[in-house]
VMD Tcl script that draws the C-alpha trace (Angstrom):
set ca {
  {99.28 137.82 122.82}
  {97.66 140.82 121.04}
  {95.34 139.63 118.63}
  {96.92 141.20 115.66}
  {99.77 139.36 115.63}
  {97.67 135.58 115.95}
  {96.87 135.54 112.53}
  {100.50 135.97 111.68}
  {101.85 133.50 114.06}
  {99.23 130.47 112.34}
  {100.86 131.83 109.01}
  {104.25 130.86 110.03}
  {103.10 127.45 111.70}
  {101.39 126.96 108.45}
  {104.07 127.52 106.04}
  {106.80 125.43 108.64}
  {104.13 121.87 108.48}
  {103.66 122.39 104.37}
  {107.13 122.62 103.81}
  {108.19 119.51 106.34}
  {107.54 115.68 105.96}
  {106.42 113.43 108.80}
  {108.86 110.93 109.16}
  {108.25 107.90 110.37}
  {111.70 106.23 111.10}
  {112.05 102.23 111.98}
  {114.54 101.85 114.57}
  {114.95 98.07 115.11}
  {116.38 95.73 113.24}
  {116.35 95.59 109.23}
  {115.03 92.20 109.48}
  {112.00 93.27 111.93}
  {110.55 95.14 108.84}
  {109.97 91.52 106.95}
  {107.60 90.74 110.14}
  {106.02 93.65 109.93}
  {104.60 93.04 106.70}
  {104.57 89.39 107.11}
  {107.07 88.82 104.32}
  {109.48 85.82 104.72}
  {112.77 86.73 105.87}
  {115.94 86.78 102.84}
  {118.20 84.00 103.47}
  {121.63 83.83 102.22}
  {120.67 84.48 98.09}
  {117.16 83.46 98.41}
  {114.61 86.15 98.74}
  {110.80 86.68 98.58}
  {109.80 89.19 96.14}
  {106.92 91.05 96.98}
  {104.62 92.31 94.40}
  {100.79 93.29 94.01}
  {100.55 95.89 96.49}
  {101.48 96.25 100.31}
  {103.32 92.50 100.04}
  {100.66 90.56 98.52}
  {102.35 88.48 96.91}
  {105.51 86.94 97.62}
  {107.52 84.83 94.98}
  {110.56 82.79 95.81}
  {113.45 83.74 93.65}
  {117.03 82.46 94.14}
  {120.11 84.56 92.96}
  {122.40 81.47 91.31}
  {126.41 81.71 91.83}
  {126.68 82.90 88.10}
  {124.58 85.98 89.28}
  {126.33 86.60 91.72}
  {129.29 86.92 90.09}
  {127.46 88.97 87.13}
  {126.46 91.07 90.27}
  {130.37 91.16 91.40}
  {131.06 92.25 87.68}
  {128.86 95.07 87.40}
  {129.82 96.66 90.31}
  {133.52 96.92 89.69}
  {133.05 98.13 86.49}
  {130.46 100.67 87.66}
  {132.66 101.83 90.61}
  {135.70 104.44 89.88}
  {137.21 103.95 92.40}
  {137.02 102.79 96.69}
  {135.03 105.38 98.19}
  {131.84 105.05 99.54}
  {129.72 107.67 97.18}
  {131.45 105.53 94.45}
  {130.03 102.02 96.23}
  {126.61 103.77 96.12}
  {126.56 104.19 92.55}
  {127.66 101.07 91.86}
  {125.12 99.20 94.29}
  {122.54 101.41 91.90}
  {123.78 99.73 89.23}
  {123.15 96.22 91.13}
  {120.00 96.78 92.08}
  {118.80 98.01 88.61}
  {120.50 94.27 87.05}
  {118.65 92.62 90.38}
  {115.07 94.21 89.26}
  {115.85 93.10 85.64}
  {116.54 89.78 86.36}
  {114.16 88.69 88.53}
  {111.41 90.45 86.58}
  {111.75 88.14 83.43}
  {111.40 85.36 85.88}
  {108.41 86.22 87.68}
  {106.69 88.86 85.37}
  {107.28 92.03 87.14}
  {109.40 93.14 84.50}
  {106.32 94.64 83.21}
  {105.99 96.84 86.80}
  {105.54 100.22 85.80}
  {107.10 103.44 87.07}
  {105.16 105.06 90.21}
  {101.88 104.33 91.36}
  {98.41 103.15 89.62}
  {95.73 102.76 92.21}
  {94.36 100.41 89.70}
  {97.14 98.13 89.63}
  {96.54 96.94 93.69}
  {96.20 93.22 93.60}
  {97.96 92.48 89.73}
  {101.01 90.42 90.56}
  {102.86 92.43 88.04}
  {102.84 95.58 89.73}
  {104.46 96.77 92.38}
  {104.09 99.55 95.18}
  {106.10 101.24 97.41}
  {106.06 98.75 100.10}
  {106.76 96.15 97.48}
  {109.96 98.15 96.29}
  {110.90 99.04 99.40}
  {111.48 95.22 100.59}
  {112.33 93.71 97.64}
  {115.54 96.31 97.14}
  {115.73 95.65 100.79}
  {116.54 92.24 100.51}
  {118.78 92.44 97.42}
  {120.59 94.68 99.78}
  {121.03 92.22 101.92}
  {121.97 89.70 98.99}
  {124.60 92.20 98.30}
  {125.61 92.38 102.47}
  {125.77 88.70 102.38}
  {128.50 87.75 99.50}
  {130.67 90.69 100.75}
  {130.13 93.46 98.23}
  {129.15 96.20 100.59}
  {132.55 97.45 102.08}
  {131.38 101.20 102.98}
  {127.53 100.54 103.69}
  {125.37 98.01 106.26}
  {121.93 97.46 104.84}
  {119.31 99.75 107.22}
  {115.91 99.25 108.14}
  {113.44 101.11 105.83}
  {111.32 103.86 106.88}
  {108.46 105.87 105.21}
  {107.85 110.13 104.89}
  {104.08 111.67 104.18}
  {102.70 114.79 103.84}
  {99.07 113.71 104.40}
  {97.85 117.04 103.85}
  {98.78 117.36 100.66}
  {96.41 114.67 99.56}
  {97.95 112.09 96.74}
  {101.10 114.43 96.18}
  {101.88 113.53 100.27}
  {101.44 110.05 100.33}
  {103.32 107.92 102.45}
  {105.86 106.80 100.74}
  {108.46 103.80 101.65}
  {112.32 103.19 100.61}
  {115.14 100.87 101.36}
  {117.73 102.47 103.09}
  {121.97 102.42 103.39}
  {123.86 103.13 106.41}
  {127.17 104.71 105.75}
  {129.82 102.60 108.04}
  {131.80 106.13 108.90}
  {129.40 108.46 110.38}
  {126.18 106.45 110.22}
  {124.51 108.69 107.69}
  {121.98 107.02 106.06}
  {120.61 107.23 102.55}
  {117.55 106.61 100.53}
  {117.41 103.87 97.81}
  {114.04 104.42 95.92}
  {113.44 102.12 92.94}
  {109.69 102.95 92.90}
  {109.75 106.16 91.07}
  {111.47 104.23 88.06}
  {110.27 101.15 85.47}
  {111.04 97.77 86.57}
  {115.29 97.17 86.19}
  {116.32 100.68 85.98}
  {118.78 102.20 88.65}
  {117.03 103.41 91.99}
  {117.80 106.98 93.09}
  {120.37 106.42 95.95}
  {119.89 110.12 98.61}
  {120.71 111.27 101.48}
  {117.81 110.06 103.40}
  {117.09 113.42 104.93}
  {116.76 115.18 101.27}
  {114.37 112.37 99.68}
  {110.66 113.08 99.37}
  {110.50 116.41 101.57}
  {108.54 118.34 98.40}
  {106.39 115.24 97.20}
  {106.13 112.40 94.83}
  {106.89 114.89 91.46}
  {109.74 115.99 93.01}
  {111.47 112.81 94.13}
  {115.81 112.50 93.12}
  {116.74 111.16 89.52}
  {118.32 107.99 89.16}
  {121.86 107.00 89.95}
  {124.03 106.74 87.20}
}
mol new
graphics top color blue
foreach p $ca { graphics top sphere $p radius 0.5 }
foreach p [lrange $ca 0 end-1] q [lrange $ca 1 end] { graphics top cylinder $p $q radius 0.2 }
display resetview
């Protein structure tokens, strides 16, 4: 290659790896991602709600019949109609009651939006990881009493861009698998304050810039 045109062709490499994210996807099953971070399994309505950083610490929360039917309420009313973009919004909706409601039991209703490096071991904070399998399992909740029609619960996966220090960190979400066509899709209640609606997005769109430039919530 003529050494003129080296210095171009490192140019191009370098401007393809800033503007791509490593993904790292999770191909087995949604439950094997509880194991991996040593977090006890959801069963039926009861989950484990992870807080304090990287699944510190786990609270046992139960989702009682009359939640589950609040659950059932909010998402007809949030849903216009059958389709599955509408059953995404109005899973957002769920999630964001979910978050609420368990907060004022345990105390992570005070969780703030994003991450504080300072907040790592505080059992009212929560990280990425945390968010990730917590929304996770209220997925599941959701799977479980029927109320996802158009959507499977996936297995959560994380995206970096290590080289752009902080901005590229690796970042987790819970993820939905469209029934027709498989195409999966991002649900990210870290960026957001404890109970509001996650940002439900086509997984291969979320977090390819970096952590300022992650989707708005669903509404």
């Amino acid at each position: 290659m003529p050494a003129g045109r080296l210095p171009s062709l490192l140019s191009v490499i370098i401007a393809a790896l800033a503007l791509a994210a490593c993904t790292h996807e999770r191909n087995g099953p949604t439950l094997g991602h509880f194991d991996d971070f040593q977090v006890s399994r959801p069963q039926g309505d009861v989950v484990h709600v992870c807080s304090a950083y990287g699944c510190k610490q786990q609270t046992r929360f139960r989702f009682t019949e009359a939640d589950i039917g609040e659950i059932k309420a909010i998402m007809k009313k949030a849903a216009k109609d059958n389709s599955a973009a509408e059953e995404r919004r109005a899973v957002a909706y769920a999630i964001g009651w979910m978050e609420h409601r368990v907060g004022k039991e345990i105390g992570t209703d005070k969780d703030r939006p994003g991450m504080d490096f300072a907040a790592s071991g505080d059992p009212t904070q929560q990280d990425c990881v945390d968010e990730a399998t917590n929304t996770t399992s209220y997925l599941l909740v959701l799977q479980n009493n029927g109320l996802l029609k158009h959507h499977t619960v996936g297995t959560p996966f994380s995206k970096d861009q290590l080289w752009r220090g902080v901005a590229g960190w690796t970042h987790w979400t819970a993820v939905l698998k469209e029934n027709e066509g498989g195409k999966k899709y991002a649900v990210d209640s870290w960026i957001y304050a404890n109970g509001e609606n996650p940002a439900i997005v086509d997984a291969d769109k979320w977090y390819i810039e970096d952590l300022a430039n992650l989707p708005a919530s669903t509404r």
